[in-house]
C-alpha positions in Angstrom: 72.6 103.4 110.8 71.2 99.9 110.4 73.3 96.8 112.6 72.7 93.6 111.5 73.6 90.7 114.2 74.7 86.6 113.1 76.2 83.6 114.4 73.6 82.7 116.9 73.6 78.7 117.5 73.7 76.1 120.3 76.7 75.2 121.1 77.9 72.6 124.2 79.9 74.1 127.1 83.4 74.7 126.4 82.5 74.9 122.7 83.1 78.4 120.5 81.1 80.4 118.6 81.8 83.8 116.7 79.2 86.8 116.3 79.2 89.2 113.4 77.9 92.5 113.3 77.6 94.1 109.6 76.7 98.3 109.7 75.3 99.7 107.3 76.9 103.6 107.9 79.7 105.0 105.8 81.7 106.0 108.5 82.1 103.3 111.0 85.4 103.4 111.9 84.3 107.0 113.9 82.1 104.5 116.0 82.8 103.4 119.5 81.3 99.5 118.6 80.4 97.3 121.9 78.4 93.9 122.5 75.8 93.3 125.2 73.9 90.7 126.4 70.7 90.1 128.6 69.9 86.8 129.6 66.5 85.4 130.7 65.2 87.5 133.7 68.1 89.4 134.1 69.2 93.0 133.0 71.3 93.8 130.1 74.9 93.9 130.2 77.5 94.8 128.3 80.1 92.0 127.8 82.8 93.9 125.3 83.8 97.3 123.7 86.4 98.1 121.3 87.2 102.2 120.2 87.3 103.3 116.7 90.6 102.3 115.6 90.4 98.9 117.2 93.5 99.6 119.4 91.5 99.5 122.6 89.1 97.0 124.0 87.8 96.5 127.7 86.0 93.6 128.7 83.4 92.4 131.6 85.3 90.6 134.3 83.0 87.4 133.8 83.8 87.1 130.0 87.9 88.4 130.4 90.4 86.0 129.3 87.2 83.8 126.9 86.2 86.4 124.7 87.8 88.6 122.0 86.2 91.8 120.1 87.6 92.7 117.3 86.7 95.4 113.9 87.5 95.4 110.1 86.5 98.5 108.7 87.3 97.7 105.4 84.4 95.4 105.6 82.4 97.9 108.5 82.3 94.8 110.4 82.6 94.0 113.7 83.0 90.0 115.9 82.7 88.6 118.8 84.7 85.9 119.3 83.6 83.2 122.1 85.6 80.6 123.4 85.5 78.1 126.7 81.3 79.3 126.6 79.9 78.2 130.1 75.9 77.6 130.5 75.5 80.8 132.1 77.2 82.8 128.5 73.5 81.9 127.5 71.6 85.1 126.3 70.4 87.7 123.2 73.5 89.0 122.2 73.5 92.9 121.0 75.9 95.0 118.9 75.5 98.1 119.2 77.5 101.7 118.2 78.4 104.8 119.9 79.4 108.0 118.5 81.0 109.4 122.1 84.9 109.3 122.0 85.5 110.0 125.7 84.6 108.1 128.7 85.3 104.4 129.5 84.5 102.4 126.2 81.7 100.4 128.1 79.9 103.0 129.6 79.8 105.3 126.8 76.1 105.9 125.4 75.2 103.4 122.5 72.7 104.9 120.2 72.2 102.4 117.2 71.5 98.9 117.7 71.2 95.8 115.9 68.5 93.0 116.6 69.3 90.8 119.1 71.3 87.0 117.7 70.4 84.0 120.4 73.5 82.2 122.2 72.6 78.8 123.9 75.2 77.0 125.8 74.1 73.6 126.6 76.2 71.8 129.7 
């Protein structure tokens, strides 16, 4: 399973920004797909999680309401959509996939990751 992370850019505060997240794995709609984030001197978090089908998504209180995950599977694909960005959104952004199909969608283990795409929010 190979993840490959885009989109990474400045962008001002209040500005949007959209991250991509291309598998390479023939059966990614069986994944569990989530996006983390770890900011300078600070632990990794995860910010978003959507299940399989792309019905279900659960979101960090800090992010609700400003960002949107989302799936294609016809193009194994999955985004991160980012809008009103605050200085403190600044981070590595991570997608990352889980085969587990119980638990809460952002505490479920995630096993395959992508390199990390750089999000600067400028103020």
């Amino acid at each position: 399973v190979q993840l490959q992370a885009s989109g990474e850019g400045l962008v001002q505060a209040g500005g949007s920004l959209r991250l991509s997240c291309a598998a390479s794995v023939r059966t990614f709609s069986t994944y569990t797909m989530g996006w983390f984030r770890q900011a300078p001197g600070k632990e990794r978090e995860i910010v978003a999680a959507i299940d399989r089908t792309g019905g279900v998504t659960s979101y960090a209180e800090s992010v609700k309401g400003r960002f949107t995950i989302s799936r294609d599977s016809a193009k194994n694909t999955g985004y991160l959509r980012m809008n009103s960005l605050k200085s403190e959104d600044t981070a590595v952004y991570y997608c990352a996939l889980s085969t587990s199909w119980t638990g809460t969608l952002r505490d479920r283990p995630y096993a395959y990751w992508g390199q990390g795409t750089l999000v600067t929010v400028s103020s």
